[in-house]
C-alpha positions in Angstrom: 67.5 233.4 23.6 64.9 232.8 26.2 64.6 229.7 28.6 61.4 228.3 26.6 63.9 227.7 23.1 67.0 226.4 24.8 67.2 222.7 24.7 70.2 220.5 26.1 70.4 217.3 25.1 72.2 214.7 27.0 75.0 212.8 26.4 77.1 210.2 28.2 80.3 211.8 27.2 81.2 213.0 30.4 81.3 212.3 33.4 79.1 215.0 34.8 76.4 214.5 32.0 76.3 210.7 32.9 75.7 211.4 36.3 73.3 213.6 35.4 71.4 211.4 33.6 71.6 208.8 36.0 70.0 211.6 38.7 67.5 212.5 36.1 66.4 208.8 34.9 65.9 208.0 38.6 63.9 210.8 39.3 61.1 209.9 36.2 60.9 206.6 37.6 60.1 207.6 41.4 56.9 208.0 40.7 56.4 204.5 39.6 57.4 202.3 36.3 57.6 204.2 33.2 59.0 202.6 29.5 61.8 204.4 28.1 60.1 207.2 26.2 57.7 207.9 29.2 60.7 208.1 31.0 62.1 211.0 28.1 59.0 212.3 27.8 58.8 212.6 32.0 62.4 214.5 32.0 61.4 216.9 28.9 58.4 217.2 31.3 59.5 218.1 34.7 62.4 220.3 32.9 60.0 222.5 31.1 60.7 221.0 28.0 64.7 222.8 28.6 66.3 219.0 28.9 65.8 216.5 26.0 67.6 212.9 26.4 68.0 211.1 22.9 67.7 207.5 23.0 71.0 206.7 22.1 72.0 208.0 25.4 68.9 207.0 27.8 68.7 202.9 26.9 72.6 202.5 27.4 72.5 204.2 30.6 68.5 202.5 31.9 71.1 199.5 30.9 73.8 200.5 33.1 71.4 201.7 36.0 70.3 197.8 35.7 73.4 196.6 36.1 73.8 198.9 39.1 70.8 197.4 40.9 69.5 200.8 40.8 66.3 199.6 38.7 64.4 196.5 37.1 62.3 196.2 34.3 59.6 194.0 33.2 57.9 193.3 29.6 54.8 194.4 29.5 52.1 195.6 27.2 51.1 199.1 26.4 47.4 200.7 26.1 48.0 200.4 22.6 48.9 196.7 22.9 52.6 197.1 21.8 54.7 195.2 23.8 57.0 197.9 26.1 59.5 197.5 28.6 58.8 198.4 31.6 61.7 200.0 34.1 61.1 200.5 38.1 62.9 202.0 40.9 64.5 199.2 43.1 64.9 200.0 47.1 68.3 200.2 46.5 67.6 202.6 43.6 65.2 205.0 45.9 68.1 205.1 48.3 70.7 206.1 44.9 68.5 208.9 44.0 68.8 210.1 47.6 72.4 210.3 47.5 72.6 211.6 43.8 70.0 214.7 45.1 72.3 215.4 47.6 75.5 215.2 45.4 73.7 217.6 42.8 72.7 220.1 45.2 76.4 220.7 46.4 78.1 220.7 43.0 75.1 222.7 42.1 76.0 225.1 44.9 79.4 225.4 44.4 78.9 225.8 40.9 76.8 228.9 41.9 79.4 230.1 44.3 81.8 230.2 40.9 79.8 232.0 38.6 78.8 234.8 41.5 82.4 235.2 42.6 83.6 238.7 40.7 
């Protein structure tokens, strides 16, 4: 199957996955507020439509992130005029994704190191 028809939705039943989606989540919103299917659609974006987050897994964890500090949201009011809610990195959240880049790259790394070893 080729890269174009896989899609991986995520889930917060691990672990891993949740802090994946927290890494992912924070990364939509650094480029400035998004509403929680911008925020979807932005991740199915930047992953070459591969990744696909449902919405019963991205508003619990744009909930936890919250609750974490690690963003804010607002009410606001979309082009259509359909009230929205509005979720934006915090300075404490800039520094998160930071650290969570880092922390991807080496489990990333050593992940790679795994599969290469014969």
């Amino acid at each position: 199957m080729s890269k174009d028809k896989v899609s991986t939705v995520l889930t917060p039943k691990a672990d891993l996955l949740q802090g994946t989606l927290d890494l992912l989540i924070l990364k939509a919103l650094a480029a400035g507020p998004r509403h929680g299917w911008a925020v979807s659609k932005r991740i199915r974006q930047m992953s070459s439509e591969v990744l696909t987050v449902n919405q019963g897994s991205l508003y619990p964890a744009l909930y936890r992130l919250e609750d974490r500090g690690w963003i804010t949201s607002a009410e606001g009011v979309s082009p259509e005029g359909r009230r929205i809610r509005l979720y934006r990195l915090t300075p404490t959240g800039r520094r998160q994704l930071s650290t969570e880049i880092e922390a991807w790259r080496a489990f990333s790394g050593a992940v790679d190191r795994v599969v290469a070893t014969e």
